[in-house]
C-alpha positions as CSV (number, residue, x, y, z in Angstrom):
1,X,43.4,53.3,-75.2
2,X,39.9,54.3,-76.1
3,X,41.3,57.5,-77.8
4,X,44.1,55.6,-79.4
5,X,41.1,53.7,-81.0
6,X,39.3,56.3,-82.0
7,X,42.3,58.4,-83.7
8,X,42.5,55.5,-86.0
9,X,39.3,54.9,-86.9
10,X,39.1,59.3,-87.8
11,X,42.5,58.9,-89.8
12,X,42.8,55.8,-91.4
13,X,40.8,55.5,-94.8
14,X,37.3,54.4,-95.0
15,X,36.6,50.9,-94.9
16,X,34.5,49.4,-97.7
17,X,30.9,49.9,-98.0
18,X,31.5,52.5,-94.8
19,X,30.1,55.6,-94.7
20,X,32.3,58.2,-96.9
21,X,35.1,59.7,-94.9
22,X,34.2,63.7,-94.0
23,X,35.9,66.2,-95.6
24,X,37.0,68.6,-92.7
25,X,37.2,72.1,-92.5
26,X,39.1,74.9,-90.7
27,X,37.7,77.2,-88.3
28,X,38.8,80.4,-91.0
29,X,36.7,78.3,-93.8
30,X,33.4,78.0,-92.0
31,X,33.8,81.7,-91.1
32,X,34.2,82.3,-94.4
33,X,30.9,81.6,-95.0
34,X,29.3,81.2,-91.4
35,X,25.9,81.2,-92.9
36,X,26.1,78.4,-95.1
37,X,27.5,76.2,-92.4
38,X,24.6,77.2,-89.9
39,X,22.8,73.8,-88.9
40,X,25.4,71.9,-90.6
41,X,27.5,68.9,-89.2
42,X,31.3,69.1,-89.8
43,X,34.5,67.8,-88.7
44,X,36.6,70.9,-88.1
45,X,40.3,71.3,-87.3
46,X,41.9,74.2,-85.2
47,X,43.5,75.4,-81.7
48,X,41.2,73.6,-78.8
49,X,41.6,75.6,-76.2
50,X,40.2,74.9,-72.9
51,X,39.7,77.3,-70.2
52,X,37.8,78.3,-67.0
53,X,35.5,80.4,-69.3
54,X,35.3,77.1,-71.6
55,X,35.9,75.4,-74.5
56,X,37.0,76.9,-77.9
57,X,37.9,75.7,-80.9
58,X,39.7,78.2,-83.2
59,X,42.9,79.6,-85.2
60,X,44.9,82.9,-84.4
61,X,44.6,84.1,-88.2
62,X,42.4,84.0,-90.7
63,X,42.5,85.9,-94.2
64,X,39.1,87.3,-93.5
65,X,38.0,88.9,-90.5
66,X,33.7,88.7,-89.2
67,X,32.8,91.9,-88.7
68,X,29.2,92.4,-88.4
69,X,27.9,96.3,-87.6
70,X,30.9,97.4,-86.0
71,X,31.8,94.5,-84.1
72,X,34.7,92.2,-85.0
73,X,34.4,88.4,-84.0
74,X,36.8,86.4,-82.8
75,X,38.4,83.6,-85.1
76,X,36.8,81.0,-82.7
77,X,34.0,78.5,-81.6
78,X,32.5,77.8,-78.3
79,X,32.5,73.9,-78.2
80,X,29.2,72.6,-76.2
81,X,28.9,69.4,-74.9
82,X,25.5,68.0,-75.5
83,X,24.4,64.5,-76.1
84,X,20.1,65.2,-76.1
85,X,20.6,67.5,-79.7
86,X,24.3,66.9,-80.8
87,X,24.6,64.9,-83.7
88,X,25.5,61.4,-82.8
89,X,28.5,60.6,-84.4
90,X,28.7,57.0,-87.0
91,X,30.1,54.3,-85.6
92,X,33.8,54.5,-87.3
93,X,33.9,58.2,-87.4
94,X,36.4,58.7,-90.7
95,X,38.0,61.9,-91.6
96,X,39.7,62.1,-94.8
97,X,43.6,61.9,-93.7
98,X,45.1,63.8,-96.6
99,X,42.9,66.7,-96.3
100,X,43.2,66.8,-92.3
101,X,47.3,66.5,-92.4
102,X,46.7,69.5,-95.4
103,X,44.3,71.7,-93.4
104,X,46.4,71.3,-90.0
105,X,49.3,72.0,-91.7
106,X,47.8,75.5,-93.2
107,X,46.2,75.9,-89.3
108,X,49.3,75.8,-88.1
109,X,50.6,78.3,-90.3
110,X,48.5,81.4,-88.8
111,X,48.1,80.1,-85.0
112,X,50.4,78.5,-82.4
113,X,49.3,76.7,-78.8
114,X,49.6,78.9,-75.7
115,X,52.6,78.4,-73.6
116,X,51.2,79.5,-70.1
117,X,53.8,80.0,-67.2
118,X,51.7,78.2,-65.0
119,X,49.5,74.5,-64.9
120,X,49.7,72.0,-67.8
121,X,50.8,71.9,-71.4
122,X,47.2,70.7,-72.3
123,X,45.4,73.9,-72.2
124,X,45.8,74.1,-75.4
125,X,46.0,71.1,-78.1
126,X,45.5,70.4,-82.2
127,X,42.3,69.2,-82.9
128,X,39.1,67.5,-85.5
129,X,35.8,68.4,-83.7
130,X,32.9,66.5,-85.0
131,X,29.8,68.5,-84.3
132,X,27.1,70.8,-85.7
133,X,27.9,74.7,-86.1
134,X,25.3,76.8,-85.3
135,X,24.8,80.4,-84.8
136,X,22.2,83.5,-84.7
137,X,21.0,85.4,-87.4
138,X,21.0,88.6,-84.7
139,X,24.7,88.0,-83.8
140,X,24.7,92.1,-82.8
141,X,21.8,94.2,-80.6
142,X,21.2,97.3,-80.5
143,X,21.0,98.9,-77.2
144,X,20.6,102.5,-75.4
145,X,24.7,102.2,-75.1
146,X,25.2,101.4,-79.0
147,X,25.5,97.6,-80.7
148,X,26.9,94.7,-78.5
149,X,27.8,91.0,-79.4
150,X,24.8,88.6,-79.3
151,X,27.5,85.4,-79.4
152,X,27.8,82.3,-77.5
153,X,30.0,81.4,-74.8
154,X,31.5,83.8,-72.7
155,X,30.7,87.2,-72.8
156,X,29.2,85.9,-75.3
157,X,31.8,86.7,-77.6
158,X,32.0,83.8,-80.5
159,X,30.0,83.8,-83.1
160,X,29.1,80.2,-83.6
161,X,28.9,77.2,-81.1
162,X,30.2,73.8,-82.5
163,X,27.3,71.3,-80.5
164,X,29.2,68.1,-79.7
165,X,28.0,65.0,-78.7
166,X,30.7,64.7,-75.9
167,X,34.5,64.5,-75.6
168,X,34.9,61.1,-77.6
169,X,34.3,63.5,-80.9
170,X,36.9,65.8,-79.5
171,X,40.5,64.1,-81.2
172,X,43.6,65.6,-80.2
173,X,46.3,65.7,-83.1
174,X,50.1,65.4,-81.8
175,X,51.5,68.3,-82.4
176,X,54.4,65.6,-84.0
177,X,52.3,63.5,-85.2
178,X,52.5,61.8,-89.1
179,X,49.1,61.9,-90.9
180,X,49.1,58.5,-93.2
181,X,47.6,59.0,-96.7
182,X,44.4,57.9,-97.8
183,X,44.4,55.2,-100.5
């Protein structure tokens, strides 16, 4: 029920005198541009996977590939759960509805959930993530061997981590479900 609650509150349109509603953006956006979003708290919308390594947050296809020295990066997060130095969410946690049906729907486009043969269905789910991206300004060292990722998660292979305050800013979208407009 508690995420029932909490889906409305992120789509619905921002009550009067409340905080604006965020204006959320794609995995393939903030890669765009990973610098500028470094430190910055965002809601962003993509493929949540979760596996044994972890969790990731992240789309299939994006129109411009991270390359840094050599080394291409993933079009995903590593999602961190960490309530001393995530960003506490606001109380009615409001995402813009238009934009989030808009950017899901282009999401969609480029990436589709995993189908394993085996376990559940829920590996892998549509979602907003409220959290702060951050990243390295090294994201590549040098070794004896050649360069190597520097990255978070594992193998250290993402670029950025998405810092959450804990799964209540983690809102899964139904793969069926109608976005209402904003007013």
């Amino acid at each position: 029920m508690r995420l029932a609650i909490v889906f409305l509150a992120l789509v619905c349109p921002p009550i009067e005198g409340a905080e604006p509603a965020l204006q959320p953006v794609t995995v393939c956006e903030v890669l765009q541009d990973l610098s500028a979003y470094d430190g910055k708290v965002v809601a962003v919308v993509g493929r949540f996977s979760a596996r044994e390594t972890g969790r990731w947050l992240g789309e299939q296809k994006c129109g411009h590939k991270l390359v840094l020295d050599d080394q291409e990066w993933p079009n995903a997060f590593w999602v961190v759960y960490d309530p001393e130095t995530a960003p506490k969410p606001p109380a009615v946690l409001a995402v813009d509805a238009t934009l989030l049906a808009q950017k899901l729907r282009a999401v969609k486009l480029g990436t589709s959930l995993t189908k394993l043969r085996f376990g559940s269905p829920d590996y892998d789910n549509w979602a907003v993530v409220y959290g702060r991206v951050e990243t390295r300004k090294d994201l590549v060292t040098v070794t004896g061997g050649g360069t190597r990722k520097h990255g978070f998660g594992y193998g250290e292979s993402s670029p950025a981590r998405l810092v959450c305050h804990g799964d209540a800013v983690v809102i899964f979208l139904n793969d069926d479900a109608t976005m209402p407009a904003s007013r």
